[in-house]
C-alpha positions in Angstrom: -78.3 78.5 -94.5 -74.4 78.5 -94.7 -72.5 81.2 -94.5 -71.5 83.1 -96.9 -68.1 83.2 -96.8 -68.3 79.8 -97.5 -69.5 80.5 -101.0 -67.0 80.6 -104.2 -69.0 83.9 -105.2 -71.4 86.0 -103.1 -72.5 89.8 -102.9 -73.0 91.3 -99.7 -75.5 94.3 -99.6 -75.1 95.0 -103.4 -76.1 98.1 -104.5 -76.0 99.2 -108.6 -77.4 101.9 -110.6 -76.0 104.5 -112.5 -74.0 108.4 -112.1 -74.8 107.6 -108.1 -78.0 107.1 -108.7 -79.2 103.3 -107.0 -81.2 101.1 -109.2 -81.6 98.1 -107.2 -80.2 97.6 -103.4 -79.5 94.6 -101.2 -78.9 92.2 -103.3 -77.6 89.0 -102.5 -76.2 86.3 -104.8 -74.5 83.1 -103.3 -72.8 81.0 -105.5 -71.2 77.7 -105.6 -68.7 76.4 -108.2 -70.7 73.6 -110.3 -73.6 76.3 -110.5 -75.6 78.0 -112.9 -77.4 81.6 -111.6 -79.6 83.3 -114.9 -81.2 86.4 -114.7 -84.5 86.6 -115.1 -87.1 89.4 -115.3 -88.3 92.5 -118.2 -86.5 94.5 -120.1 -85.3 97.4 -117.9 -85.5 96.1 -114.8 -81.7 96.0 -114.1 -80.3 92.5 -115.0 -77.5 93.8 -117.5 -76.5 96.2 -114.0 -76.3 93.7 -111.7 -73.5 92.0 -114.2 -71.7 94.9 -115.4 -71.7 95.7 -111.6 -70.5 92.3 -110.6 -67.8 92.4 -113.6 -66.7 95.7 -112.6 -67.4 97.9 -115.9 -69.6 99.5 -113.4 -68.6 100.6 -109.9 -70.8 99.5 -107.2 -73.2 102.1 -105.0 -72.9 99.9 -102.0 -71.6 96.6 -100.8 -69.1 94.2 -102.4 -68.8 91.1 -104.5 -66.5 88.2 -102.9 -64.6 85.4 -105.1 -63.3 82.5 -103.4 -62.7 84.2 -100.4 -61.6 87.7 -101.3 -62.9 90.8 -102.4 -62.9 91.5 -106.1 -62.2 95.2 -105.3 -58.8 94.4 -103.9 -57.9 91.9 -106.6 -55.9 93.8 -109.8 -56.8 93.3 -113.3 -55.2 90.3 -114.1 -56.2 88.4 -111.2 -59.3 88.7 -112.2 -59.0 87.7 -115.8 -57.5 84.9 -114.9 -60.8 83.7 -112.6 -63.6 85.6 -114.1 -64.3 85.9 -117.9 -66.9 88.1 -119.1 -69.5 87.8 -122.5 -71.9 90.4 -123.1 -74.2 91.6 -125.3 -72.3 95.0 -126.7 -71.0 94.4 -130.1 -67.4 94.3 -130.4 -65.7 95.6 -133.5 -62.3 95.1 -133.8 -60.1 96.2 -136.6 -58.6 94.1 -139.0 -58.8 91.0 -136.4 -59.7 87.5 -137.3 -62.1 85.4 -135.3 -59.0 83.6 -134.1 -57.3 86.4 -133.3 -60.6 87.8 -130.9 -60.3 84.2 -129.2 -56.7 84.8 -128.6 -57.4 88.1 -126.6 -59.0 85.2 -124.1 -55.5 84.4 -123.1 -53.8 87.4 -122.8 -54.0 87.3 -119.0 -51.5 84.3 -119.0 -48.9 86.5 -121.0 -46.1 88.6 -120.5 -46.1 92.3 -121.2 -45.4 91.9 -124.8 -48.8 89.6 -124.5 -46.9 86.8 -126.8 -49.2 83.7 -127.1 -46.6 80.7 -126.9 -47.5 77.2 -128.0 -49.4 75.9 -125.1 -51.8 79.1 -126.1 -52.4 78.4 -129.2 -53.0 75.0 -129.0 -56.2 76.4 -126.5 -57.0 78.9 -128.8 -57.9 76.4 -131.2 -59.3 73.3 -128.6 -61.8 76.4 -127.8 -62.8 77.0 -131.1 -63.5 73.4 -131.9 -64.9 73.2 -128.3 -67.9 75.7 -129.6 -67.3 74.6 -133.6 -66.3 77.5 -134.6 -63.1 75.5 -135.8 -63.6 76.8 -139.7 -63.9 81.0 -139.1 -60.3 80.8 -137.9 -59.2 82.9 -140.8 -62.4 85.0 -141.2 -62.3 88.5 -140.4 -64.3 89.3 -137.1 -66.3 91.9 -138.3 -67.3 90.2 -141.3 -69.4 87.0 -139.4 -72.6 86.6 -138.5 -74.1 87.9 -134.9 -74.7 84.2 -134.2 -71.0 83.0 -135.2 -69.6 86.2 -133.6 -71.9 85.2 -129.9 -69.9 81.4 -130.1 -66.4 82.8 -130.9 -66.8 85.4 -128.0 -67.9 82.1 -125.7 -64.3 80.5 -127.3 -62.5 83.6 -125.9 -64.2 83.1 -122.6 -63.4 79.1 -122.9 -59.3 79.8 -123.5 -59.2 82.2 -120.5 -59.7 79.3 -118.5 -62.4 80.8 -115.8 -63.7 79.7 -112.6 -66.4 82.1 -113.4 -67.9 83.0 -116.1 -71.0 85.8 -116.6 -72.9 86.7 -119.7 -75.4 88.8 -120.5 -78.0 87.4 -123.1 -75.5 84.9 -124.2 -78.6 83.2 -126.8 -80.0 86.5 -128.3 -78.7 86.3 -131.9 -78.5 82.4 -132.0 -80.9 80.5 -133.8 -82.6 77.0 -132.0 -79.9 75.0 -132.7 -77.3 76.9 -132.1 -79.0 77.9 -128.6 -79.3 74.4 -127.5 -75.5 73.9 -128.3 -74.5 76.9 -126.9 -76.0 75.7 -123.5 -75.2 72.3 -123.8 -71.8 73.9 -124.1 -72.0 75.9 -121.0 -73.6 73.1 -119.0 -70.7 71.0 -119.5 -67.7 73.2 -119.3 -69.5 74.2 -115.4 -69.9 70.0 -115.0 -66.1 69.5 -116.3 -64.0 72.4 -115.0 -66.1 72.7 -111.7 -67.1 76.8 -112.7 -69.8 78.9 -112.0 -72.1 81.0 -114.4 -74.1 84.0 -113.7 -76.0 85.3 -116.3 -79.1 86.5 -118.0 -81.8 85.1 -120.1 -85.2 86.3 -122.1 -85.8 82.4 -123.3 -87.7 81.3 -120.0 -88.1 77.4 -121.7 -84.3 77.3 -121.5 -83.8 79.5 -118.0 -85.9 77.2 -116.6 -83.8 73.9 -118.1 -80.2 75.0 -117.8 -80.6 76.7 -114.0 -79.6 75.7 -110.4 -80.8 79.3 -109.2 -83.4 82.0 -110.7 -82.6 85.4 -109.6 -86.1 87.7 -110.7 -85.6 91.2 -111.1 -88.3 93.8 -111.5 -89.3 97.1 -110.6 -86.0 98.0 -108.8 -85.7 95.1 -106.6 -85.1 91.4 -106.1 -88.3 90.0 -106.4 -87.5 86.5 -105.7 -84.7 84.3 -105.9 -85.2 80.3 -105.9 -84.8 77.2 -107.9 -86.7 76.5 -110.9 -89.1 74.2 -109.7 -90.0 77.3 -107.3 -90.1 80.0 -109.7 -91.6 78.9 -112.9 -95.2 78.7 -112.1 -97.9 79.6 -114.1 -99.5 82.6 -111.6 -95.6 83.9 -110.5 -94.1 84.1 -114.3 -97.7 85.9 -115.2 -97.0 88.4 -112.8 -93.3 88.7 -112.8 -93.7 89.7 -116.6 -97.2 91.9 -115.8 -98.8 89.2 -118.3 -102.3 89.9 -119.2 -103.1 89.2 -122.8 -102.6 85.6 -122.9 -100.6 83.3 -120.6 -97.9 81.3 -119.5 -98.0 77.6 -119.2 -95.3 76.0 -116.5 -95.8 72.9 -117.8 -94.6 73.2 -121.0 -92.4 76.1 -120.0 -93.5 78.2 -123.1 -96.3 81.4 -122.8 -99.6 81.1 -125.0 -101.9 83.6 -126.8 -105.0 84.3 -125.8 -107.9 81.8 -126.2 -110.7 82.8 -128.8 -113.4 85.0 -127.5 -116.6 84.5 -128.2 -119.4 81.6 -128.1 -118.0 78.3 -128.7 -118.4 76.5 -131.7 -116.3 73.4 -131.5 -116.3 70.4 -130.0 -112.5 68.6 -129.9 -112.8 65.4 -128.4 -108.9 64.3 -128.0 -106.5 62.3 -125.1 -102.8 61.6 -125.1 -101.9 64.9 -126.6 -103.6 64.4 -130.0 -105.9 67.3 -129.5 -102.6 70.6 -129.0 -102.4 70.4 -132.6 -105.7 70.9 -133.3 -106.4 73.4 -130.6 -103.9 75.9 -131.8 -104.8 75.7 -135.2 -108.0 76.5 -134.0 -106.9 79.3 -131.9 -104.5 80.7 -134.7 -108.1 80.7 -137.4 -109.8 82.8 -134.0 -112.7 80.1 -133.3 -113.7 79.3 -129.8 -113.3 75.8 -128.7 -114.9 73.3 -126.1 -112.4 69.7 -125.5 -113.0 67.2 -123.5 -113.2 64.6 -121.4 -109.7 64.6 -120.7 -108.3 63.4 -117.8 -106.3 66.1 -115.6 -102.9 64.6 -115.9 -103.3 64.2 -119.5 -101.0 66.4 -121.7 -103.4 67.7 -123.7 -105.4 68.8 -120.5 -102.3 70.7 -119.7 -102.3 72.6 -122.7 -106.1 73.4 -123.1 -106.1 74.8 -119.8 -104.6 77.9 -122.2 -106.1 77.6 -125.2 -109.9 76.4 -124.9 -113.2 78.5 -124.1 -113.9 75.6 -121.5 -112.6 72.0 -120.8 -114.2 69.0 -119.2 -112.1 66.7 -117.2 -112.0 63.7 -114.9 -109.8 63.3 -112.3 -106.5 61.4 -113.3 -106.8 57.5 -113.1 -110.6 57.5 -112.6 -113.4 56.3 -114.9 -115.7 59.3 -116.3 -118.7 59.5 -114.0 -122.2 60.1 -115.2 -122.4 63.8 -114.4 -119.1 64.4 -116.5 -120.3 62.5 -119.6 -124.0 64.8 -119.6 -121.9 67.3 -119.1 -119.9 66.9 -122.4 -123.0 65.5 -124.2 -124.6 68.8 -123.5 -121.5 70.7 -124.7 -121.5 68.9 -127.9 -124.9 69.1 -129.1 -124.5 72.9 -128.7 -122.0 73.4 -131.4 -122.1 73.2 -134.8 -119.0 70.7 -135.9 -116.9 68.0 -133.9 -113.2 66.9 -134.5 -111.9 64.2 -133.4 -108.1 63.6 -133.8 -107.9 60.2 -131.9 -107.7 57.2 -133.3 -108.4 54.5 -131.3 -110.6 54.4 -128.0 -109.0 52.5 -124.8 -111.3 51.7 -121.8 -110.5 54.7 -119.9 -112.4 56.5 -122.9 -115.4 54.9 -124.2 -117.3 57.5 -123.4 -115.3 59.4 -125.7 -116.2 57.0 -128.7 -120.0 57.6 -127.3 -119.8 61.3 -128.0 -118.1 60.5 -131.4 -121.3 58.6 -132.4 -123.2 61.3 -130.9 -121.4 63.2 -133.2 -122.1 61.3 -136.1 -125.5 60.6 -135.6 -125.7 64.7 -135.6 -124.0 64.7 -138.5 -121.4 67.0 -136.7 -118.1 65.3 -137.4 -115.6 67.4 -139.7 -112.3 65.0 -140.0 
């Protein structure tokens, strides 16, 4: 491990929580510029602490917070708002401020005492605005916006103050999909482009997972774990990180599921290739128990009925469905009372697929 002075942002024995009270002790965050750190864990645990600790708007219980080689607590105000810019979830209300105006604020740091924004500044005023397209609420009045627009013009300020680290707190929460993927894609690039690093929080664990170099998980008071992706987002760990119990989470599509239908089933699905995850979750959504099958176990609809069906029946990946397999679905079959069948064309890996469809139809169990 390196040490840590060696990082451009690390904690040392960090220790929050609130009127001297500790919420969460030891931790340790260390940081390189090009990386992105997210928060991950339930509400209340203490994420939003940890970054009003590291941002100062909280003083810390214990330890310190370094950047680039010095302690924050002996840097002054400016110095810091010149190399750390902050966007969190508190709404701002300024009065009688255009959106332009609130991304000016971003460059304040750079200005005299009159805080007079000179050419240069404008001219990144605006690049920012374009930079997260906010380009035509120049002239609207702050206050007047959407929470969505007002989350990107906040992320312009935090552009125009030039940082070399930037934390947020819930940056996506009032942004729709679209305007999550581009605030990300945003984010991603500005670290790529300007060599910064990002520490912040997320609920969305599809996009923590994507956008991450490092998970920090917080829970009950502690630092759980901290790792990459790869080693955090399992099915078993996210389930019991978030105390999970009616339904699941799936690591492979990075998304959680409802609980499969109880009860007997009364379905057959025979499906491959991913034809089947529309079918099952309309069947799970109409609360009917389901059997699917024979699907190999690499097979992306495999993947998914591991979540959603009463019971699946699988072969191996890249091996031919033995005997005992096939009887096995056969039996399945004949015990319910309707078969679907979303596929439309049978390959040599899956004949005995096509067998159990005319089993099916000699039943006269198909249903579309």
């Amino acid at each position: 491990m390196r040490e840590a002075k060696e990082f451009f942002f690390h904690t040392e024995e960090m220790t929050v929580g609130y009127g001297g009270k500790p919420l969460i002790k030891d931790i340790r965050i260390e940081l390189d510029r090009g990386e992105i750190l997210t928060l991950i864990g339930p509400n209340g645990a203490g994420k939003s602490t940890i970054l009003k600790s590291i941002t100062g708007q909280l003083g810390l219980l214990g330890g310190c917070v370094w950047l680039d080689g010095r302690q924050m607590r002996q840097m002054t105000g400016k110095e810091i708002a010149r190399r750390m810019a902050v966007v969190l979830t508190e709404r701002i209300r300024p009065e009688l401020m255009t959106c332009e105006d609130v991304v000016a604020t971003g460059r304040y740091p750079y200005t005299g005492n009159l805080g007079i924004l000179g050419a240069e500044d404008h001219a990144k005023v605006r690049a920012a605005m374009e930079t997260v397209h906010a380009a035509d609420l120049a002239e609207r009045d702050f206050n007047a916006v959407s929470d969505g627009q007002r989350q990107r013009i906040l992320l312009a300020r935090a552009i125009c103050q030039e940082p070399e680290l930037i934390v947020l707190d819930e940056p996506t929460s009032f942004l729709d999909v679209r305007h999550k993927l581009e605030f990300l894609e945003i984010l991603k690039q500005m670290v790529k482009e300007r060599d910064m690093a990002v520490v912040m929080s997320l609920h969305e664990l599809d996009l923590a997972q994507k956008i991450s170099d490092q998970v920090l998980c917080v829970k009950d008071g502690h630092i759980e774990r901290h790792g990459t992706p790869e080693e955090i987002f399992t099915s078993d760990y996210i389930c019991s990180l978030y105390d999970i119990e009616a339904g699941s989470y799936n690591a492979s599509f990075g998304c959680v599921e409802l609980p499969p239908a109880k009860g007997t089933p009364e379905v057959f699905v025979i499906a491959g290739n991913g034809s089947g995850i529309p079918v099952y979750r309309r069947l799970q959504r109409e609360g009917i128990p389901f059997i699917t099958g024979i699907l190999q176990e690499n097979d992306t609809d495999c993947l998914a009925a591991r979540n959603l069906a009463a019971e699946v029946i699988k072969e191996r990946a890249f091996e031919p469905v033995s005997e005992e397999t096939y009887a096995l679905a056969l039996a399945r079959l004949r015990q319910c009372r309707e078969v679907i069948c979303p596929l439309r064309a049978f390959g040599s890996m899956n004949r005995c697929n096509e067998e159990l469809l005319q089993e099916a139809d000699r039943l006269g169990l198909r249903k579309g």
